[in-house]
Every structure is written in structure tokens, then in C-alpha cells.
C-alpha positions in Angstrom: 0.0 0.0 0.0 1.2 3.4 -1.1 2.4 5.6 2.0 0.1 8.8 1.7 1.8 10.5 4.7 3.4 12.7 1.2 -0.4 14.1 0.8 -1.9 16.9 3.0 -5.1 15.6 4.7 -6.5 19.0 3.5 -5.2 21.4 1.1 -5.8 25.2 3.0 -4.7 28.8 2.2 -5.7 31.4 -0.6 -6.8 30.2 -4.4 -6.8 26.6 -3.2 -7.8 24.6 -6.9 -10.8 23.3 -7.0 -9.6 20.3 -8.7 -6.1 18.7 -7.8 -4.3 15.5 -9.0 -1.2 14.9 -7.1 0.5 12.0 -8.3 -2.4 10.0 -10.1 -1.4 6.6 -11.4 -4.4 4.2 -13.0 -3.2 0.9 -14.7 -5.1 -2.3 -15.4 -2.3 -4.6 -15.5 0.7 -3.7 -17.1 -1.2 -0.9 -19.0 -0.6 1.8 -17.6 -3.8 4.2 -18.6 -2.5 7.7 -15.8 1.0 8.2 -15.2 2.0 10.3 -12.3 -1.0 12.9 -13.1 -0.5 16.5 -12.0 -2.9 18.8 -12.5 -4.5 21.7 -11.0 -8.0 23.0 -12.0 -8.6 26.7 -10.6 -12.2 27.8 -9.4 -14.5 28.3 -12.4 -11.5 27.4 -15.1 -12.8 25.6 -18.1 -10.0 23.3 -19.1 -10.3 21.5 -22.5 -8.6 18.0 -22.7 -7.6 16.8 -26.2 -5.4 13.9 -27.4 -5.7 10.7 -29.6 -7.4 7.8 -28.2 -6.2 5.5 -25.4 -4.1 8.6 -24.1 -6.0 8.8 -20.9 -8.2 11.7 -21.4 -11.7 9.9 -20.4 -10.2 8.5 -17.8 -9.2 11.6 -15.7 -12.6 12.2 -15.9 -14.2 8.8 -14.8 -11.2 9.1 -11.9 -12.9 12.7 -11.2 -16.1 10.7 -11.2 -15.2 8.2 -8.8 -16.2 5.6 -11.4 -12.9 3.9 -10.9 -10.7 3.7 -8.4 -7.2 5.0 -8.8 -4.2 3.1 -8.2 -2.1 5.9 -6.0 -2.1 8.9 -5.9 -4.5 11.4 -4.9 -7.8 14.2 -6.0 -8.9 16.9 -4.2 -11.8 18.3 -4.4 -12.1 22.0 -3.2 -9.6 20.9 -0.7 -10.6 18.4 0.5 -9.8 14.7 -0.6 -11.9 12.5 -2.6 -10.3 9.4 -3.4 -9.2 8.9 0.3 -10.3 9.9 3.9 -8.6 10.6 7.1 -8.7 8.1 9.8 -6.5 8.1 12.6 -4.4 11.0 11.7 -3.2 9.7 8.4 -5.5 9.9 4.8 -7.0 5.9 3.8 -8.5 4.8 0.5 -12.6 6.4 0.5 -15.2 4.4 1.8 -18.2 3.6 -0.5 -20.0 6.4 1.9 -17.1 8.6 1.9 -17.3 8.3 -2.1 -21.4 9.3 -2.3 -20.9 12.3 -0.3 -18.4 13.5 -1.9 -19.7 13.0 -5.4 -22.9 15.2 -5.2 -20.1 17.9 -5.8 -19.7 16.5 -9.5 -21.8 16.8 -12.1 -21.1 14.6 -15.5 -22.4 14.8 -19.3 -21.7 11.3 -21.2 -21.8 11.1 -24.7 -24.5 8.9 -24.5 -26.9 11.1 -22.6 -28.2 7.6 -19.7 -31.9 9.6 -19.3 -34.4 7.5 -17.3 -36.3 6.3 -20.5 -39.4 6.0 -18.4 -39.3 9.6 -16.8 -39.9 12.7 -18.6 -37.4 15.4 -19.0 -38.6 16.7 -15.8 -38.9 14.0 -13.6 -35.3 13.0 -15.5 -34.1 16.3 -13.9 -36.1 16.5 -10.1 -34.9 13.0 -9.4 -31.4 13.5 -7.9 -32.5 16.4 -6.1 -35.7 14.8 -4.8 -34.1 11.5 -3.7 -29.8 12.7 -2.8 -30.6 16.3 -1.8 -33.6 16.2 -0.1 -35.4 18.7 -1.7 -39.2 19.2 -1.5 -40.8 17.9 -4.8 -41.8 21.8 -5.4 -38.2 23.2 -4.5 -36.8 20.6 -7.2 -39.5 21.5 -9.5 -38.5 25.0 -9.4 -35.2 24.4 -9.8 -35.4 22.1 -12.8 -38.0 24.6 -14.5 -35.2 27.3 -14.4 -32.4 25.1 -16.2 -35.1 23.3 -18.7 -35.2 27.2 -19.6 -32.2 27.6 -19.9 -30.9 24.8 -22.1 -34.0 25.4 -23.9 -36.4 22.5 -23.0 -38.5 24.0 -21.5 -41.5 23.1 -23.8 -40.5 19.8 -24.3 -40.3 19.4 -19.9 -43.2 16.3 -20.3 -41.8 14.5 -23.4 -40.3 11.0 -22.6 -36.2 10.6 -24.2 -38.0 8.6 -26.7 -39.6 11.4 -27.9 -36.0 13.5 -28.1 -33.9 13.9 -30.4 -30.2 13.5 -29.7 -29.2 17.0 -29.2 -32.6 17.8 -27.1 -31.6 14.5 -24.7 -28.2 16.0 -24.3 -29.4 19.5 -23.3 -31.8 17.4 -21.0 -28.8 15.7 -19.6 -26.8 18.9 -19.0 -29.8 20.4 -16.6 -30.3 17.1 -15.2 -26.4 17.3 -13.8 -26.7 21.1 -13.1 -30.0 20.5 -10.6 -27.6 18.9 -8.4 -25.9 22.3 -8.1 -22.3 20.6 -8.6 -19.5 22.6 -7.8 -17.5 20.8 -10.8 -18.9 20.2 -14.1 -17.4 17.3 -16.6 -18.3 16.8 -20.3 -17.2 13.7 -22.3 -18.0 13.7 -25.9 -21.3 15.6 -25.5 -21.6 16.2 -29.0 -19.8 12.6 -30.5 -23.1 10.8 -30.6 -25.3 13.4 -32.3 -26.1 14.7 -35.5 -23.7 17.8 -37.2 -26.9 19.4 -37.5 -27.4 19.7 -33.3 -24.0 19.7 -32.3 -24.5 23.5 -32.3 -27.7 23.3 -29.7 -25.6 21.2 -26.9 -22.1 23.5 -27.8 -24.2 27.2 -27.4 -25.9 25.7 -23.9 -21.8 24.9 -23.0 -21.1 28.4 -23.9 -24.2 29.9 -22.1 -22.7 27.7 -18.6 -19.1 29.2 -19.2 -20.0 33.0 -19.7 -22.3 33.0 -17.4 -22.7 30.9 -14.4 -18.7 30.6 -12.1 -18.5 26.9 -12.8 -14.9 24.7 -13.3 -15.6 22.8 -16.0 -13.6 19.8 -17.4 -14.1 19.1 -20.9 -12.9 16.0 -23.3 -13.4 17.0 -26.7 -12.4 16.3 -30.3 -13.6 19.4 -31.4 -10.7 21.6 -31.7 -12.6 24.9 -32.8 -15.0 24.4 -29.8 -11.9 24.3 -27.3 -10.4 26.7 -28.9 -13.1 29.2 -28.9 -14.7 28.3 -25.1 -11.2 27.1 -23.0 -9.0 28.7 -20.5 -6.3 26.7 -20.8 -6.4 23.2 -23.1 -4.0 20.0 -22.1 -2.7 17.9 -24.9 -2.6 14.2 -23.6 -0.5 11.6 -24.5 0.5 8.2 -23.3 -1.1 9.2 -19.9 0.7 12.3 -19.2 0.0 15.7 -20.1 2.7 16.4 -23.0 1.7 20.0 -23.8 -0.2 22.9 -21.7 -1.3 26.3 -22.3 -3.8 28.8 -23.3 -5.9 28.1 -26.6 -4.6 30.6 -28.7 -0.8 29.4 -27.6 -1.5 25.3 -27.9 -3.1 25.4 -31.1 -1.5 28.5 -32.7 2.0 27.9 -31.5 2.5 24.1 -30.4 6.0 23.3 -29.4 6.2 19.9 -29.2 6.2 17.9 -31.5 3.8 15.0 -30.6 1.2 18.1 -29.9 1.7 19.3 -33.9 1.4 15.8 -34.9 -2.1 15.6 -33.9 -3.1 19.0 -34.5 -1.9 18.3 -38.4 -3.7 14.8 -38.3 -6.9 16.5 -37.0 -6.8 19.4 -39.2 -6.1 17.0 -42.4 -9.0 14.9 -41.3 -11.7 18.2 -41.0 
């Protein structure tokens, strides 16, 4: 078992990240998928990730997600760990309960938008609040009328998913995550699964959430004029580490190495 005595049992002081890996390793087997991840997230930074596939971007966020456990290592979450606990002076792997608490802090967007196919898009959206919160059905129902607003669904609140196209599900999804009034958002391939034609309704509600509401906001994308456009800073991953880092206009206008200009040609050649 790794000794964690090297990690802080809570991170304190002025601009504390919302989001820190310190250290993250993830392997299955001799694969290694994280190697040694550091990164800092600041409070209401959207950071872009980008990289080819099987270079450990999705799985930063399913870490993040608590969907896996890590291998060593650990995240913070506004200070506090998430993938460990104290106990007895020193920080231990989380406890299933330890985990759930701390999760209602996340909110997540798949690519495949996982809508209750037997619950409207309002009850889709009032159920985590209703039944993890503990809000009043009216309190949830006030809350989920304001976000089915403003993604635009708010006509559509008593259609079934069935009744949905892709790009209106994936709005549905986004207000669905934001009722839980996450202090982190994560997006992962929102707009892989849909149509070209509604890729533009799920990017302009992403927009909307990163003018105007103080969200941090971790995004895996392939679309490189959408990160470019709506990022703080973008990390180029590769082989499970974070090759290159940097402002939008710096990454993509300037790269400097050379595995970042690889891709950045591949993906411009394949447009």
C-alpha cells in the first residue's frame, strides 16, 4: 500500500484549486492508462482536454467521477480529498459512503446522454435532487424549470427521451447534472453521438454555462474549434501524461512539441 503521509489531509490557504491531481497513477495490468498525473484546476477554469485515443483523457474524468478507483495517488476536491479519507491521523483509500458524499459535488455529461427512458425530462431532472438532496418535490421543480429554460427545453419538460432527439436528450442531460448544483462540471463527448446538424444546440448551452454561471468545468473533446473558442487553458494528452499545456490561442497556434503538432496536423487533415 502506497504511504500517503506525502499528501496533505486537507489542502488550505488562498486560491486553493478546485480540482487537484497529485501523483495520479491508473493501470489495469501492465497498462498503464494515468501516469503520475499533476494537474491543477482553478475555481471556475474551463480546461479542454484533447489527445488521440487510449491517451488517458476519459479516464481523468471517470477518476474525477469516482467511477474507478485510482491506483495511487490522490484528488482533491475543493480541498478536501476525494479518493481517500482521514482516519486516525493519516488519509485511507474512501469508503463507499465517503465516495457518495463527496460525489454530489460532480456533475457529468456522457456522450450517451443515460436519461431515465421511463421519466420525462422533468422527472429525469427532479430525481437526484428529490431523492440525494432532499429537496421538496416543489423546491426541485422550481429548480429544474429554471435550467429546462435555460438549455431550452423547457417546452419539451413532459416529453419522454423517446420522444428526443439526440441533441434535445443531451441538453436534457446537461440540466439534469446542473440541478444537483455541482461545484465541478465534466463533459465527455457531449456532442460525439449526435447529428452535425445539433451539435451547435448542446455547444451554445456549453457556452451559455461558461459566460455566465462561475463553474470549473472539465471538458474531453475532439472538437478543436469548440476548445479553442470556449477554454482557459487546453492539455494535450499523451501516453497518460499531459505532453503540452497552455492557453488556446498558444496550444493550437504555436505548439511546441512535436507529438502536440502531430495531432493537431492529423486532426486538421482529417476536417
Amino acid at each position: 500500500m502506497e504511504n500517503m503521509s506525502a499528501y496533505p489531509q486537507e489542502i488550505s490557504g488562498e486560491n486553493i484549486p478546485m480540482v487537484k491531481f497529485a501523483k495520479v497513477r491508473k493501470a489495469y495490468g501492465d497498462l498503464v492508462v494515468l501516469d503520475d498525473l499533476d494537474l491543477d484546476v482553478a475555481a471556475g477554469e474551463m480546461v479542454s482536454i484533447i489527445g488521440p485515443s487510449g491517451s488517458g483523457k476519459t479516464t481523468v474524468l471517470r477518476m474525477l467521477m469516482t467511477l474507478e478507483r485510482i491506483n495511487s495517488g490522490c484528488i482533491y476536491v475543493d480541498g478536501k480529498p476525494l479518493t481517500h479519507m482521514p482516519a486516525n491521523g493519516a488519509l485511507v483509500p474512501a469508503s463507499e459512503r465517503h465516495l457518495r458524499k463527496r460525489r454530489i459535488d460532480i456533475g457529468m455529461c456522457f456522450q450517451h446522454f443515460n436519461l431515465f427512458p421511463h421519466m420525462t425530462a422533468l422527472e429525469n431532472c427532479m430525481e437526484g435532487p428529490v431523492q440525494v438532496l432532499g429537496l421538496s418535490k416543489a423546491e426541485a421543480r422550481d429548480r429544474t424549470e429554471e435550467l429546462l429554460e435555460m438549455v431550452g427545453m423547457i417546452a419539451k419538460m413532459d416529453q419522454h427521451p423517446s420522444r428526443l432527439s439526440g441533441g434535445q436528450q443531451q441538453r436534457v442531460a446537461i440540466a439534469r447534472a446542473l440541478a444537483m448544483r455541482p461545484k465541478v462540471m465534466l463533459f465527455d463527448e457531449v456532442t460525439s453521438a449526435l447529428d452535425p446538424e445539433v451539435i451547435g444546440e448542446v455547444t451554445n448551452v456549453i457556452r451559455q454555462l461558461v459566460s455566465e454561471h462561475n463553474l470549473t468545468m472539465l471538458m474531453v473533446t475532439h472538437q478543436m474549434g469548440f476548445a479553442r473558442d470556449i477554454s482557459d487553458r487546453v492539455c494535450f494528452f499523451y501516453d497518460g501524461k499531459i505532453e503540452e499545456q497552455g492557453p488556446p490561442a498558444e496550444l493550437f497556434g504555436n505548439p511546441k512539441k512535436e507529438r502536440t503538432q502531430q495531432f493537431l496536423s492529423a486532426v486538421k487533415e482529417a476536417v
